[in-house]
C-alpha positions as CSV (number, residue, x, y, z in Angstrom):
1,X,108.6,29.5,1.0
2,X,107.9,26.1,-0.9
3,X,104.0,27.2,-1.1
4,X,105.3,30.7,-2.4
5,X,107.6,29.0,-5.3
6,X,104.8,26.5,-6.0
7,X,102.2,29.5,-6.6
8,X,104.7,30.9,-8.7
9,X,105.7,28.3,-10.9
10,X,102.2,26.6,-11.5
11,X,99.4,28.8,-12.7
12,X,95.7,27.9,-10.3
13,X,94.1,25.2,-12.3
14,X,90.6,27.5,-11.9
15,X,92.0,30.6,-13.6
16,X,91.4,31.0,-16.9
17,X,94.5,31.8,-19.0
18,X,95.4,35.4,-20.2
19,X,94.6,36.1,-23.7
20,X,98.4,36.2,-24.7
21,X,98.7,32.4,-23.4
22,X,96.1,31.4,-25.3
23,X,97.7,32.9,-28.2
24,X,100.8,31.3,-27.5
25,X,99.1,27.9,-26.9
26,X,97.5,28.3,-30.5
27,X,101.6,28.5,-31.9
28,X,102.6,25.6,-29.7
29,X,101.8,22.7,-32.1
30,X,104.4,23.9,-34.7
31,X,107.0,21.4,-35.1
32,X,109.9,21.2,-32.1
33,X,112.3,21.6,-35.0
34,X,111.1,24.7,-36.2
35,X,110.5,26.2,-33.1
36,X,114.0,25.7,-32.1
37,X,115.0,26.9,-35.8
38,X,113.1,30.1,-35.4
39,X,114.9,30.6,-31.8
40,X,118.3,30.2,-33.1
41,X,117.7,32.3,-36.2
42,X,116.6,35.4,-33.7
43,X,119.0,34.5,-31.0
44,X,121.8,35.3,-34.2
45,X,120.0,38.0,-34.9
46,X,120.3,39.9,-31.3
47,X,123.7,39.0,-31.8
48,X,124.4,40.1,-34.8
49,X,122.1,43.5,-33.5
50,X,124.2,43.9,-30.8
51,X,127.8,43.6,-32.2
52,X,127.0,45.9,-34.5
53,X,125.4,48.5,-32.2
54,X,128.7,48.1,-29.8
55,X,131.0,48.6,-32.9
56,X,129.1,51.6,-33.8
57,X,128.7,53.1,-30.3
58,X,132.7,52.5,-29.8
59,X,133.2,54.6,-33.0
60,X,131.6,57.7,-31.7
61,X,133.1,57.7,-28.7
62,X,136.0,59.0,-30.3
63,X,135.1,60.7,-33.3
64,X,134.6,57.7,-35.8
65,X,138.5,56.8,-35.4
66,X,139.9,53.9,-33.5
67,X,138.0,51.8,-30.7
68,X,136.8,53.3,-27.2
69,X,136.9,52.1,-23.6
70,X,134.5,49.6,-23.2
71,X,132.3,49.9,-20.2
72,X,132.4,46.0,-19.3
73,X,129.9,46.5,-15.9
74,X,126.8,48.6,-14.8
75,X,128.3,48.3,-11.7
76,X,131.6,50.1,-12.5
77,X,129.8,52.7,-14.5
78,X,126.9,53.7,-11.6
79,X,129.0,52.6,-8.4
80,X,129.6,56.5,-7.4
81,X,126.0,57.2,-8.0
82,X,124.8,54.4,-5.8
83,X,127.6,54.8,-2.9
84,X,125.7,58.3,-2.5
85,X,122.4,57.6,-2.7
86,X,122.4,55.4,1.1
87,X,126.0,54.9,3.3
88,X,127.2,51.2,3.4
89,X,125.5,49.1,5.9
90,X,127.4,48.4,9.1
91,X,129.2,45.4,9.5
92,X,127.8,42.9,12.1
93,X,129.5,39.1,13.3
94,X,126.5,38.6,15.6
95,X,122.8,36.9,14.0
96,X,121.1,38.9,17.3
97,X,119.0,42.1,16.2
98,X,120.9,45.6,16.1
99,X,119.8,47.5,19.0
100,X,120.3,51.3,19.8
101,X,123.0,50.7,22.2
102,X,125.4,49.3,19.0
103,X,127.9,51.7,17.6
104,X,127.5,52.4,13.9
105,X,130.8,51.7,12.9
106,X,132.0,51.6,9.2
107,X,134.4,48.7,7.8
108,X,137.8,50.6,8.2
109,X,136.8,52.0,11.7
110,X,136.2,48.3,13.1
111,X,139.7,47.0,11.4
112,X,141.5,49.8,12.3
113,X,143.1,49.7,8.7
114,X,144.4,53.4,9.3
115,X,146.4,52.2,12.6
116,X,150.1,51.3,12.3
117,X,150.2,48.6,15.0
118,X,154.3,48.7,14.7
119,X,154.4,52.5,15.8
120,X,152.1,51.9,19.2
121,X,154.3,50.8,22.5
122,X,153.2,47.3,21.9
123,X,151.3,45.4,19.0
124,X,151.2,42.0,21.2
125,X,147.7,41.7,23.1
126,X,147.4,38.6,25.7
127,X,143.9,37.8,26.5
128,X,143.0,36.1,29.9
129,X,139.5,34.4,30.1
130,X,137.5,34.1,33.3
131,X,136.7,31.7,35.3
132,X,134.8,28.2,33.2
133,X,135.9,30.0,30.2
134,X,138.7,29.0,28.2
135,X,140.9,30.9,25.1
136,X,138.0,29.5,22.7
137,X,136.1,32.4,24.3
138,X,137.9,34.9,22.4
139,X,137.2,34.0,19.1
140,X,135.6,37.0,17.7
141,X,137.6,38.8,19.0
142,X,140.9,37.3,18.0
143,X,139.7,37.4,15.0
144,X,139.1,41.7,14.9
145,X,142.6,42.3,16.7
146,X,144.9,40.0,13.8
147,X,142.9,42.0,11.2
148,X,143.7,45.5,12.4
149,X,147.6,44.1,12.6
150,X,148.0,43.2,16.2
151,X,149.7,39.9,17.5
152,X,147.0,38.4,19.6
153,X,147.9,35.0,21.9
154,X,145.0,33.9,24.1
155,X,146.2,31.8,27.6
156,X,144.1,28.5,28.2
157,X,144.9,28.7,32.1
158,X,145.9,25.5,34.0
159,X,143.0,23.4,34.2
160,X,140.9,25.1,31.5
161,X,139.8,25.4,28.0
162,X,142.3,22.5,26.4
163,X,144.8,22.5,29.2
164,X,144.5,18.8,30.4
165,X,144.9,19.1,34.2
166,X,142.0,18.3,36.4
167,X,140.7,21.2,38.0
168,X,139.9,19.7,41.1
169,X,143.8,19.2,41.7
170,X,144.8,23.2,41.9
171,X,145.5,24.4,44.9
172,X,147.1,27.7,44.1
173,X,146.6,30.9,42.7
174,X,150.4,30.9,41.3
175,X,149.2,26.9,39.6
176,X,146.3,28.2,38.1
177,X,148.1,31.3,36.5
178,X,151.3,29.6,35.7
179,X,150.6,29.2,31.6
180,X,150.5,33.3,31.8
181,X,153.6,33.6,33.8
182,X,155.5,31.0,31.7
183,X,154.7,32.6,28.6
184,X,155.0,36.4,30.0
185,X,158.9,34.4,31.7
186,X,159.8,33.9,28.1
187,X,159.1,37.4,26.8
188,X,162.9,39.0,25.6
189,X,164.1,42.0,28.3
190,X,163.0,44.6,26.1
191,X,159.5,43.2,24.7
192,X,156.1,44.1,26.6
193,X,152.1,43.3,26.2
194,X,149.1,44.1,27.3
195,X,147.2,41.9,29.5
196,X,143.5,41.6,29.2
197,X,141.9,39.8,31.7
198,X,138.1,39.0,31.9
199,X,136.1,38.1,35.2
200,X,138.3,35.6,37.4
201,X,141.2,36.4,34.4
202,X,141.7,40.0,36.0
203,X,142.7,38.2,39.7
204,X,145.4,36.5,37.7
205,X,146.3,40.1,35.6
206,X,146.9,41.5,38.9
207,X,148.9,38.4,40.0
208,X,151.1,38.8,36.7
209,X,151.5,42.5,37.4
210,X,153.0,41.8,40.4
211,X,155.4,39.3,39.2
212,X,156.4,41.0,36.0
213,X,155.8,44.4,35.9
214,X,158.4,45.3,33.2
215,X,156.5,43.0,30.8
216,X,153.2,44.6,30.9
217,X,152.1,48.3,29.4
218,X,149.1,48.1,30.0
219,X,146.7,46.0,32.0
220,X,143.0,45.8,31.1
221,X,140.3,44.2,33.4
222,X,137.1,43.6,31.4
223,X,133.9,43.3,33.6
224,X,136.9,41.5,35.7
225,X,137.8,41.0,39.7
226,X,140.7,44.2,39.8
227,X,141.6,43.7,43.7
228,X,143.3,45.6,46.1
229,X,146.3,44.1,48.4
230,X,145.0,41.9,50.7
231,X,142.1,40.8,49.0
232,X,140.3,38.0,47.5
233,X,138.1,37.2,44.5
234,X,135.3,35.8,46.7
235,X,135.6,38.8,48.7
236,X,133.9,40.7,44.8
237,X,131.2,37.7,44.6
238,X,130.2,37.6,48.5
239,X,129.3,41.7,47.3
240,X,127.1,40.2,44.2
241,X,125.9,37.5,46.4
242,X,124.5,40.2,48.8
243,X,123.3,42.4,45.9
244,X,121.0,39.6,44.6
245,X,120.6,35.4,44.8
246,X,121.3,35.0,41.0
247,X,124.9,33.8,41.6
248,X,124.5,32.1,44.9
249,X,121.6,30.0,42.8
250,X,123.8,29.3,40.0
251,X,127.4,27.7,42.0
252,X,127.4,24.3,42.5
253,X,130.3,23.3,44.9
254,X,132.0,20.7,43.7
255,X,134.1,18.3,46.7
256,X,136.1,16.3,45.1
257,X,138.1,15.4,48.5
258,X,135.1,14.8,50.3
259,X,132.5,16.8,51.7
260,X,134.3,17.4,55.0
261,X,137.1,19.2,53.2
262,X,136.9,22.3,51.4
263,X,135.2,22.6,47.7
264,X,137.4,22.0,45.4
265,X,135.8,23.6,42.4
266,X,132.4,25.5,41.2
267,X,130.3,24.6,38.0
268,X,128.0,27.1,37.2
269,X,124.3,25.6,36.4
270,X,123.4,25.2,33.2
271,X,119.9,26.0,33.4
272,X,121.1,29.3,34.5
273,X,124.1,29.9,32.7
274,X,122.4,32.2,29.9
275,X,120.3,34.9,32.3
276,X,123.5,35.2,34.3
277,X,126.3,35.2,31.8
278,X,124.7,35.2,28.6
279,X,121.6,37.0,28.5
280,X,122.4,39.7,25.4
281,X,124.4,36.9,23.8
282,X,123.3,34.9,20.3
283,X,122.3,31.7,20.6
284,X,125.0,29.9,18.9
285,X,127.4,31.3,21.4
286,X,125.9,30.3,24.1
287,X,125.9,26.8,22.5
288,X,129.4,26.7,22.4
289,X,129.8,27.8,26.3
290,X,127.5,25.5,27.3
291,X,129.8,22.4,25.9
292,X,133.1,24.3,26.5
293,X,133.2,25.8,30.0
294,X,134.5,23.8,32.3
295,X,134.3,24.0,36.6
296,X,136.0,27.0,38.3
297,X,139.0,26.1,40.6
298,X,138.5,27.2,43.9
299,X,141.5,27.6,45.9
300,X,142.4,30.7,43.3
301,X,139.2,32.5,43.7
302,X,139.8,32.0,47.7
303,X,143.3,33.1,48.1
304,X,144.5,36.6,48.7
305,X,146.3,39.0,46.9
306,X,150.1,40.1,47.5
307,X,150.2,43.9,45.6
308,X,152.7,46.5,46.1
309,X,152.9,50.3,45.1
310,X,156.2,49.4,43.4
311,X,155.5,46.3,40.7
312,X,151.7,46.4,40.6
313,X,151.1,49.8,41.0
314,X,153.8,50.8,38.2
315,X,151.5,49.3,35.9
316,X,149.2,51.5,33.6
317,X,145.3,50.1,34.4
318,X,142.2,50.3,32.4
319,X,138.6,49.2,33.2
320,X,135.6,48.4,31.0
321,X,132.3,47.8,32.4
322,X,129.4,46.0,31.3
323,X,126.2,47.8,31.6
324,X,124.0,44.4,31.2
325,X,125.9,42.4,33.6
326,X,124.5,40.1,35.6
327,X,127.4,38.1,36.8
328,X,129.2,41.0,38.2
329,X,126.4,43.9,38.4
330,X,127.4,47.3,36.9
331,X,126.9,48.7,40.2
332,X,129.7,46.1,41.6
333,X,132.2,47.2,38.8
334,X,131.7,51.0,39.8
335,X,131.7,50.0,43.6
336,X,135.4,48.0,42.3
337,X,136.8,50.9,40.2
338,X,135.7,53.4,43.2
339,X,137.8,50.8,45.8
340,X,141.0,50.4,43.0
341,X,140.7,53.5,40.6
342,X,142.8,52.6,37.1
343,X,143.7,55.2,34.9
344,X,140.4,55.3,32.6
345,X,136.7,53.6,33.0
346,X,135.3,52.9,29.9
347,X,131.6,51.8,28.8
348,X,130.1,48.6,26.7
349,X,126.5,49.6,26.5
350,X,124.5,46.6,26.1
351,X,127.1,44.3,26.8
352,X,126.6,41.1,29.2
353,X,129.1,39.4,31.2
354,X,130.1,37.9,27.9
355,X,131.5,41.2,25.4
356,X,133.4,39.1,23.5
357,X,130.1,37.6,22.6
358,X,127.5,40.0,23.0
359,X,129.4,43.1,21.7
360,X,132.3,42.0,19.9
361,X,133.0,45.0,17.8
362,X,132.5,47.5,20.5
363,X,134.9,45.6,22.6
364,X,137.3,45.1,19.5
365,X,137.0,49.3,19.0
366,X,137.4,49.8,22.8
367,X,140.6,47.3,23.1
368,X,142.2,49.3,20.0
369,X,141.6,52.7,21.6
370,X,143.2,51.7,24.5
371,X,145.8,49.9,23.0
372,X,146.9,53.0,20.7
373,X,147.2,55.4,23.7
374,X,150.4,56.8,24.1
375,X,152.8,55.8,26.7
376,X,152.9,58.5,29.5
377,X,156.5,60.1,29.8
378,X,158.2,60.0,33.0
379,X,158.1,63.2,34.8
């Protein structure tokens, strides 16, 4: 670019110079005071032009009597001519290369400016990161949901994102959810959310479902564990693990009691973290994961699920796969919806284990769709 501005500015010392600059050159040893005489004299002049053209032009426009609009901006005059000629570019919060698979969405579809949050069953969304992840995660996303009107609060989970406690130290499912259930504890009787839980997040969606069913609307499990009673979240992975050695390349067991006790927690490599999390995600997000997530506790991803008919399965459930997942194959997410069917699957083409990353607006779109679905009436 430099080389470009140089060519620009600075004629080729070999080329000869038009005829016109040599004319111009031949003027050039005038005096600088008459030159800039000369200039000032025509720059009046335009003016002088010009104000008198306007006055005139104003006069006509109504009939020689009193002064007309004045059109102050090309922009203002042409802007209906130009808005037809090509529609408005779609908005995109991602620097990676529009593919096919993104929806063409316009402005006030992906704000939802026509929704009335305050007439929908709830206007409070909860989002529950996944396992390393931590409520940074959601940023984009955050972002989309306060603009269309909703009230968004996104859970660090014991041990990760800010939360201070050590990981290694969590020896419970109910520990490592317990920021949810405190916050969902303090809800008043007659508010509700909906719970949106990503990978490890869902396990801990179902476990809040199950503990405070009257608090949730809806539940929705993105790319997420969504168990049955009785089972585990290393029960899903051992099924990804037997699918392909991706996974099983990237864990790194941590022991933190000694390696004659049971890991403790499991960091995911980092030489691997973007072809199995990240791989349709921009750079700079990656970035950020790489210096945010922290280890996965284990004793939650080993312990198993308590879900009844009555609390759990009173709960309205939604799924939304991932169709470039490597983490948790699409394959294992219909193989999980076919084991626990929720109410509606729905579809993030070209999304990797990381929407709120890869696909942020299709996710923001998808969340407000489901959000906006009327409560079913009891029968």
């Amino acid at each position: 670019m430099g080389s470009l501005i140089s060519c620009l500015s600075d004629p080729c010392p070999s080329a000869s110079p038009p005829q016109s600059a040599k004319r111009r050159s031949s003027t050039s040893s005038r005096g600088r005071g008459g030159r800039e005489a000369s200039k000032s004299v025509s720059i009046d002049e335009e003016a002088l032009a010009a104000a008198a053209a306007l006055v005139l032009g104003q006069r006509g426009a109504d009939g020689g009597g009193g002064l007309g609009a004045f059109e102050r901006s090309a922009s203002v005059r042409y802007a209906a001519k130009r808005q037809s000629q090509a529609p408005p570019l779609p908005r995109s919060c991602s620097t990676r290369p529009r593919s096919l698979a993104d929806p063409e969405l316009q402005p006030q579809q992906l704000l939802a400016k026509d929704l009335n949050t305050k007439d929908l069953e709830t206007n409070i969304i909860v989002l529950v990161h996944g396992g390393g992840f931590g409520a940074w995660c959601w940023y984009k996303t955050i972002s989309l949901l306060e603009a269309s009107g909703f009230k968004v609060n996104a859970i660090d989970l014991t041990g990760s994102g800010i939360h201070s406690y050590d990981t290694n130290k969590i020896v419970s499912l109910s520990e490592y959810t317990e920021p949810l259930t405190s916050y969902l504890k303090g809800l008043g009787d007659a508010e509700k959310v909906i719970l949106v839980g990503h990978d490890l997040g869902g396990t801990c969606v179902s476990y809040a479902m199950e503990m405070f069913p009257s608090k949730v609307a809806k539940a929705i499990f993105l790319c997420a564990a969504m168990l049955t009673n009785g089972h585990s979240a290393l029960d899903m992975f051992q099924q990804q693990m037997d699918t392909n050695g991706t996974l099983q390349r990237a864990q790194e067991f941590v022991y933190s009691n000694g390696k004659d006790r049971p890991p403790t927690a499991i960091n995911i490599n980092k030489a691997l973290l973007r072809d199995l999390v990240f791989n349709q995600s921009p750079s700079k997000d990656v970035s950020l994961a790489s210096v945010s997530m922290r280890p996965i506790p284990f004793a939650p991803v080993l312990e198993k699920l308590v879900l009844t008919a009555e609390n759990y399965g009173s709960v309205r459930r939604f799924y939304v796969e991932t169709t470039e997942d490597n983490a948790i194959p699409l394959a294992l997410q219909q193989n999980i919806c076919g084991a626990n069917p929720p109410e509606k699957v729905l579809r993030l083409k070209g999304a990797d284990h990381a929407p709120f990353f890869s696909k942020p607006q299709a996710l923001h779109k998808t969340l407000v769709e489901i959000a906006a679905m009327p409560p079913v009436q009891a029968s």
